[in-house]
C-alpha positions in Angstrom: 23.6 -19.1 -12.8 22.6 -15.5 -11.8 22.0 -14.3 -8.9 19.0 -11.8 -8.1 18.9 -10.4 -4.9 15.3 -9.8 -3.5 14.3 -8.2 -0.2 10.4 -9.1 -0.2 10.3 -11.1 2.3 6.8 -12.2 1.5 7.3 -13.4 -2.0 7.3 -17.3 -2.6 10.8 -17.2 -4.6 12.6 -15.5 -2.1 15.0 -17.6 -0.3 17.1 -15.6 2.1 16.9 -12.6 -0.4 17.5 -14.6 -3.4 15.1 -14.9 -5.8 14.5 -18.5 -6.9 12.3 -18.4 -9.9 13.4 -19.6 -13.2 12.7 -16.6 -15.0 11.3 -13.3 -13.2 9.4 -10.4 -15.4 9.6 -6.3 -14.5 7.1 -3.9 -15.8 7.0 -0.4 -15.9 4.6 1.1 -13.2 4.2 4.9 -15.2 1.6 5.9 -17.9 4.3 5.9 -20.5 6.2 3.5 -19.9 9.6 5.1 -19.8 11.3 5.4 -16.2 14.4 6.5 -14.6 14.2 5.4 -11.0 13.8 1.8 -9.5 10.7 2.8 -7.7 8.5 3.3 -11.0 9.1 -0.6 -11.4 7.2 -3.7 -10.4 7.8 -7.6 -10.3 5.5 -9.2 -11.9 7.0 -12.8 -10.8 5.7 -12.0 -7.4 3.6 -14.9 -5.7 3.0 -14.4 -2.4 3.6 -17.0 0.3 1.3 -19.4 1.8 0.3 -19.0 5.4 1.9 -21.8 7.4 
């Protein structure tokens, strides 16, 4: 089983920064699609929590 570390705090799958979904799914956040820095992707997995 891997192990994928997450840090948003207000996503459904994270449980103590590790991401529980079954499967997760990154895009590309540029025009072109090619990047060369973590910050020009996004999770598309995210859900975001339910208020309690």
């Amino acid at each position: 089983m891997s192990h994928i570390r997450c840090n948003v705090e207000e996503c459904h799958y994270n449980n103590s920064e590790t991401c529980q979904a079954s499967t997760i799914q990154v895009r590309s956040r540029v025009a072109d699609h090619m990047t060369s820095i973590s910050d020009d992707t996004a999770c598309e997995t995210f859900i975001p929590k339910k208020a309690k």
